[in-house]
TIKEKOL-687450 format. One line per 5 residues: number of its first residue (from 1); their letters; for each residue x, y negated, z of N, C-alpha, C, CB. Coordinates in nm, 2 decimals, always signed. Glycine has a CB too. Example, Ala and Ser with C-alpha at 12.3 -4.5 7.8 and 13.67 -1.06 7.14 Angstrom:
<sites>
1	as	+1.32,+0.57,+0.78,+1.23,+0.45,+0.78,+1.32,+0.33,+0.78,+1.13,+0.45,+0.90; +1.28,+0.22,+0.71,+1.37,+0.11,+0.71,+1.29,+0.00,+0.79,+1.41,+0.06,+0.57
</sites>
This chain:
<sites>
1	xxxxx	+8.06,-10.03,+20.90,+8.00,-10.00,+20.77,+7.86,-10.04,+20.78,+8.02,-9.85,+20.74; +7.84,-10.14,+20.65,+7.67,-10.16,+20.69,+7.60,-10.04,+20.61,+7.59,-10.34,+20.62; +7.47,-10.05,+20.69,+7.40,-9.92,+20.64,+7.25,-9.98,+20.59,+7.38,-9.80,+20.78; +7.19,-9.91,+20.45,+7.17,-9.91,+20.40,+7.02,-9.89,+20.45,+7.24,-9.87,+20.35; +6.86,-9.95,+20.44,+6.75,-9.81,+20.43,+6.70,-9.81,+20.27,+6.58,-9.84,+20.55
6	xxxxx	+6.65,-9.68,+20.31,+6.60,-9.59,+20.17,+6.42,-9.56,+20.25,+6.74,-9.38,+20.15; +6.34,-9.60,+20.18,+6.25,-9.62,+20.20,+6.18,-9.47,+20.08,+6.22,-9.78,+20.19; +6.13,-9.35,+20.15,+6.04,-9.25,+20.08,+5.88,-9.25,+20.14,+6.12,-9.10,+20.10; +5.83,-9.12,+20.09,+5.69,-9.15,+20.05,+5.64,-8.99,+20.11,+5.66,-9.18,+19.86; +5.58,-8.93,+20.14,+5.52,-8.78,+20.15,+5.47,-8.78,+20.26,+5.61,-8.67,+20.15
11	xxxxx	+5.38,-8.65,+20.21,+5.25,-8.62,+20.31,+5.27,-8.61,+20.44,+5.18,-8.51,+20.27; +5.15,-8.63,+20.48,+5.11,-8.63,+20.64,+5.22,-8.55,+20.70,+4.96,-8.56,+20.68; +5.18,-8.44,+20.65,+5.16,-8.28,+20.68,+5.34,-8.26,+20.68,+5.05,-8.16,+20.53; +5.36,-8.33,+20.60,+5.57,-8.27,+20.55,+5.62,-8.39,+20.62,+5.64,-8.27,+20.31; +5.56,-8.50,+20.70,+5.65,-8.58,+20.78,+5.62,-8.50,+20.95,+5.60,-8.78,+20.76
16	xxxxx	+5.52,-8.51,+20.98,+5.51,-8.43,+21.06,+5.60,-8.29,+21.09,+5.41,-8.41,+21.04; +5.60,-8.20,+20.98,+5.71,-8.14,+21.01,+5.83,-8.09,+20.99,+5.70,-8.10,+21.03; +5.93,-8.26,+20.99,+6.02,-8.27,+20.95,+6.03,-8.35,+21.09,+6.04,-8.31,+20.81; +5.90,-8.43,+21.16,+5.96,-8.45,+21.26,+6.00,-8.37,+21.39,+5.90,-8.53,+21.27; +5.93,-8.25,+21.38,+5.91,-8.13,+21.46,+6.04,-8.06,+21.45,+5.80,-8.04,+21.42
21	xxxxx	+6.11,-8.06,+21.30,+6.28,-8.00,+21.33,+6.34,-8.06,+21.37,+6.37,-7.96,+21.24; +6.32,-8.22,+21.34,+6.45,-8.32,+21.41,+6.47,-8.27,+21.57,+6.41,-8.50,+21.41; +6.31,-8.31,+21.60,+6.35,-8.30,+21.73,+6.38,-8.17,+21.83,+6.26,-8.37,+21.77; +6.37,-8.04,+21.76,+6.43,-7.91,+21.80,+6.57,-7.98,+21.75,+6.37,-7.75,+21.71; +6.65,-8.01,+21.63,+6.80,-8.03,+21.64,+6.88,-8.15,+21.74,+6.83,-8.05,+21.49
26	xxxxx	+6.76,-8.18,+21.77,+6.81,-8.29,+21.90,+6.85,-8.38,+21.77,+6.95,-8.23,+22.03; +6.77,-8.44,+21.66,+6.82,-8.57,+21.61,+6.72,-8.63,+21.59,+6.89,-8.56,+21.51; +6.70,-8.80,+21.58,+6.60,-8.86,+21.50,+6.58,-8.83,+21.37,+6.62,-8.99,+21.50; +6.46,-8.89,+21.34,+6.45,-8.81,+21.21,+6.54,-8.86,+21.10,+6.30,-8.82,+21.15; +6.57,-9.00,+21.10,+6.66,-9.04,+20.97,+6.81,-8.96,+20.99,+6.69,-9.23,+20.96
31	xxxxx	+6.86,-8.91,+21.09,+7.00,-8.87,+21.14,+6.96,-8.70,+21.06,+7.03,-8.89,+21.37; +6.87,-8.66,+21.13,+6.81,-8.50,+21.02,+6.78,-8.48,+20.90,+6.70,-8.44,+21.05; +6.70,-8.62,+20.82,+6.73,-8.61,+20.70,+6.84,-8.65,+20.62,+6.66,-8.66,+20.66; +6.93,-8.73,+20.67,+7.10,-8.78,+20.61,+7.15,-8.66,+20.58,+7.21,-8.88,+20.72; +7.16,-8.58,+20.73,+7.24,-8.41,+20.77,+7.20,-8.33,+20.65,+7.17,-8.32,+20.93
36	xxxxx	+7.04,-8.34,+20.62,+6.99,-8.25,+20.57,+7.06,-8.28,+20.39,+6.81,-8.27,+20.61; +7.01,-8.38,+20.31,+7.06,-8.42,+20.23,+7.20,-8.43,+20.22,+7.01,-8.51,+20.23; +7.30,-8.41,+20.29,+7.42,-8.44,+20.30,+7.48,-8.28,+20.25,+7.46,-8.51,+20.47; +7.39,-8.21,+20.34,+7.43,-8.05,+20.36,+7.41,-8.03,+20.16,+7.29,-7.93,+20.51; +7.27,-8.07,+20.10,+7.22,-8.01,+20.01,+7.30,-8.03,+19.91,+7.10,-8.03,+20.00
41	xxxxx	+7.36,-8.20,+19.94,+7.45,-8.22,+19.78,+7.59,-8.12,+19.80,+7.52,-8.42,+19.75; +7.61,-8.08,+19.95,+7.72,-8.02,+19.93,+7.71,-7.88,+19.86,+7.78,-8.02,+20.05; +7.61,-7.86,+19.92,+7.57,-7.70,+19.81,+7.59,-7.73,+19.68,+7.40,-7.65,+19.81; +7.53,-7.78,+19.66,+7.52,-7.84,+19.45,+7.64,-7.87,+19.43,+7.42,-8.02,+19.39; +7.72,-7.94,+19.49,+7.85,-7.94,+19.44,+7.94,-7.84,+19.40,+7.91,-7.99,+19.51
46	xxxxx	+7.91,-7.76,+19.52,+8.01,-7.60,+19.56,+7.95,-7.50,+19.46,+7.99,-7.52,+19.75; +7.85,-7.56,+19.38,+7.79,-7.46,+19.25,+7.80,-7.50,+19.19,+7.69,-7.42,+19.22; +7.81,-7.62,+19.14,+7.87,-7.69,+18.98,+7.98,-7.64,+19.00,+7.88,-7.86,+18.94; +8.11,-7.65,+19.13,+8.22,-7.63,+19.08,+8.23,-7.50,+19.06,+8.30,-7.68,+19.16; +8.16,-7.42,+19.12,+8.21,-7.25,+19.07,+8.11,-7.18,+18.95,+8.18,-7.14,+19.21
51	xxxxx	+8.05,-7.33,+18.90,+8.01,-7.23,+18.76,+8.07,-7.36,+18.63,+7.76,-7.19,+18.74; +8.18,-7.42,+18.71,+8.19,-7.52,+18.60,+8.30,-7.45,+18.49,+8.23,-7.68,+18.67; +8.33,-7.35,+18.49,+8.41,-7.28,+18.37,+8.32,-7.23,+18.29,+8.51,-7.17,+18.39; +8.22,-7.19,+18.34,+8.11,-7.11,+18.26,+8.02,-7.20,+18.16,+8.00,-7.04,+18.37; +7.98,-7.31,+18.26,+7.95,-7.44,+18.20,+8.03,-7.44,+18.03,+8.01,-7.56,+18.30
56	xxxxx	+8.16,-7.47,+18.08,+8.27,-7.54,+17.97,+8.29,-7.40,+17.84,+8.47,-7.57,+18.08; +8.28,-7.28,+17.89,+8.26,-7.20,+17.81,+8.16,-7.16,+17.70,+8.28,-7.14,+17.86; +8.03,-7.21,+17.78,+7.93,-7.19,+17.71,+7.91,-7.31,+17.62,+7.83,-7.15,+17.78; +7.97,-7.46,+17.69,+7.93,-7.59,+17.56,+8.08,-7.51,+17.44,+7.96,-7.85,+17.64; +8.15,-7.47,+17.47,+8.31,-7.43,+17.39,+8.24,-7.40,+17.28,+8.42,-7.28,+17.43
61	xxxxx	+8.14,-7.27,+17.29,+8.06,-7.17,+17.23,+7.98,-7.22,+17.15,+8.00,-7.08,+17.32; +7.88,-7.33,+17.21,+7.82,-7.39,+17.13,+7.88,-7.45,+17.00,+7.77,-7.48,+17.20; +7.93,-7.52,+17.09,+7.97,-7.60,+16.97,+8.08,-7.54,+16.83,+8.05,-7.72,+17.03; +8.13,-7.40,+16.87,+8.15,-7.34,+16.78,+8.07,-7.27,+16.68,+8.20,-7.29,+16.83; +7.97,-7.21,+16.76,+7.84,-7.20,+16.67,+7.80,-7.30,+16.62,+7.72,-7.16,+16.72
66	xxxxx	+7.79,-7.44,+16.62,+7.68,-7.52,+16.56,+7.78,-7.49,+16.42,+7.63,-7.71,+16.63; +7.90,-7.51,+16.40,+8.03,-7.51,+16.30,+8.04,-7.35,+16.23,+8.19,-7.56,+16.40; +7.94,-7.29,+16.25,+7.93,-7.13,+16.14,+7.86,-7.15,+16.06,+7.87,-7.00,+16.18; +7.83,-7.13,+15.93,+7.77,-7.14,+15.81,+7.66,-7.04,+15.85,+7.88,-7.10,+15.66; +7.52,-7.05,+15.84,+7.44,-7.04,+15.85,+7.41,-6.89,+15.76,+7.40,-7.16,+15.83
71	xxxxx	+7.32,-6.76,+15.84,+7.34,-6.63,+15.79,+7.27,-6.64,+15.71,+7.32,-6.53,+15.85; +7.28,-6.54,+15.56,+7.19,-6.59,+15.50,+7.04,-6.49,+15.54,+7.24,-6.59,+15.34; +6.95,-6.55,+15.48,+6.81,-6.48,+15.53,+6.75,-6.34,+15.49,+6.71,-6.57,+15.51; +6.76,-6.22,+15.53,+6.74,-6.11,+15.47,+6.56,-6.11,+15.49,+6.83,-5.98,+15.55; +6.54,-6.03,+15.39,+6.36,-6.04,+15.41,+6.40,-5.90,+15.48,+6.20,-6.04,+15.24
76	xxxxx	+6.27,-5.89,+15.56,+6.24,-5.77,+15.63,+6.25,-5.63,+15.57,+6.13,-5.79,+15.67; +6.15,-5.67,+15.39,+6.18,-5.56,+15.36,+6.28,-5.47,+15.31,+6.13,-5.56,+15.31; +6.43,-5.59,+15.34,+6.56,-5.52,+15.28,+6.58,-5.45,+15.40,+6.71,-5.63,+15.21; +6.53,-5.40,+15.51,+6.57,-5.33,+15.62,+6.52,-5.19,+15.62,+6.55,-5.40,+15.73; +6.60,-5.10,+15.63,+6.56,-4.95,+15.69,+6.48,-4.91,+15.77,+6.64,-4.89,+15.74
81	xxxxx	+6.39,-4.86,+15.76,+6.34,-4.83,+15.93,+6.39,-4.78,+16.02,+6.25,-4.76,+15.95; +6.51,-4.76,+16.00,+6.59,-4.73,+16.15,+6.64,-4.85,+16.17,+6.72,-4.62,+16.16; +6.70,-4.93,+16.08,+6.74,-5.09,+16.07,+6.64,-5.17,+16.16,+6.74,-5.14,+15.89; +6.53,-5.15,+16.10,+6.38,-5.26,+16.17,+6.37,-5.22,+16.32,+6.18,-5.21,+16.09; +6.40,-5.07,+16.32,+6.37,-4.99,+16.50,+6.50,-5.07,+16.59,+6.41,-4.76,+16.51
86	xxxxx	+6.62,-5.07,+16.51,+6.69,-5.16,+16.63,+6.71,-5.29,+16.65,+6.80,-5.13,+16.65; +6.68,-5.35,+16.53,+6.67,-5.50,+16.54,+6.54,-5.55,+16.66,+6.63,-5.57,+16.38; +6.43,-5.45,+16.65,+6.30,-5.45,+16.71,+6.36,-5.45,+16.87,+6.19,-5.30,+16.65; +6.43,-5.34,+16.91,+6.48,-5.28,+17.03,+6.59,-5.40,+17.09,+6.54,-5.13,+17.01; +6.68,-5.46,+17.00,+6.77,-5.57,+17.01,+6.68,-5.69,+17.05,+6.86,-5.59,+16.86
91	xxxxx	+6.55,-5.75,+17.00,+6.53,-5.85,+17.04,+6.47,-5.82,+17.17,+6.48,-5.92,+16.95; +6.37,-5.70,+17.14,+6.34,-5.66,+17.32,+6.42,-5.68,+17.44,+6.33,-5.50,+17.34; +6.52,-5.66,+17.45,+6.65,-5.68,+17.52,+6.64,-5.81,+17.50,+6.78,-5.61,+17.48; +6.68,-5.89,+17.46,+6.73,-6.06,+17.43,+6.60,-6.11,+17.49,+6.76,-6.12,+17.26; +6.47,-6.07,+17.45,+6.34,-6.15,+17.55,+6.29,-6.07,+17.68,+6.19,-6.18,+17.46
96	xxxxx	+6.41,-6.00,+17.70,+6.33,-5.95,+17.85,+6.22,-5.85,+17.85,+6.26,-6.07,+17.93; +6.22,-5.74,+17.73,+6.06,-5.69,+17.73,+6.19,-5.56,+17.73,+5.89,-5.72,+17.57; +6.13,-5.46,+17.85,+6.17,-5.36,+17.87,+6.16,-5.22,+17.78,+6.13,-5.36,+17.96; +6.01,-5.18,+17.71,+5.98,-5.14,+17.61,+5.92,-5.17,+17.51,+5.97,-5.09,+17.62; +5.93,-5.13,+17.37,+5.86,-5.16,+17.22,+5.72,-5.15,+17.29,+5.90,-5.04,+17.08
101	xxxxx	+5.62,-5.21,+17.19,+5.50,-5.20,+17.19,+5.45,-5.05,+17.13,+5.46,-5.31,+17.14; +5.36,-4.98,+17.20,+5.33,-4.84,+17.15,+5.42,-4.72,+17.14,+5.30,-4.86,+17.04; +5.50,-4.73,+17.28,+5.54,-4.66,+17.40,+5.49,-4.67,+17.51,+5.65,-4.66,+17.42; +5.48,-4.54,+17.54,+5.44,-4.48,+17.63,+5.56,-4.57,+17.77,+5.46,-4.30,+17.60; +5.49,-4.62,+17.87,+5.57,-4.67,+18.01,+5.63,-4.56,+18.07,+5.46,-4.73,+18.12
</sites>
């Protein structure tokens, strides 16, 4: 099999010690970076494949949403103030903010 070179680029500092693992794994360095690279696409693979239903579910989803008629737009002031408190608390949840503003931690 003819073989190929791949010609890369990086610092001093990161060839240096990449040559320092090769030669603890007892390999040249192109034989430790192939290994290395070889190992990594296998990872990536073995995770596309075990999130690739989730994947397929969530474009399903999409594309089911893009095909909903659009809600219509309520002004704010048609909402209750208990209405405004959980929509307020609902989006808190959806962006990650643990509590409303002007509570107590």
């Amino acid at each position: 099999m003819a073989k190929t070179r791949i010609s890369i680029s990086l610092e001093q500092a990161q060839a240096e010690r990449i040559r320092q693992h090769a030669e603890r794994s007892g390999m040249d360095v192109s034989a430790y970076l192939v290994h290395a690279a070889i190992r990594q696409m296998a990872e990536s693979d073995a995770v596309e494949e075990q999130f690739a239903g989730v994947d397929a579910l969530i474009a399903r989803a999409e594309r089911e949403a893009a095909d909903l008629p659009e809600e219509p737009v309520v002004a704010s002031g048609a909402l209750t103030e208990q209405e405004r408190r959980e929509v307020e608390e609902a989006l808190g949840l959806v962006h990650g903010r643990d509590r409303q503003p002007g509570h107590a931690a």
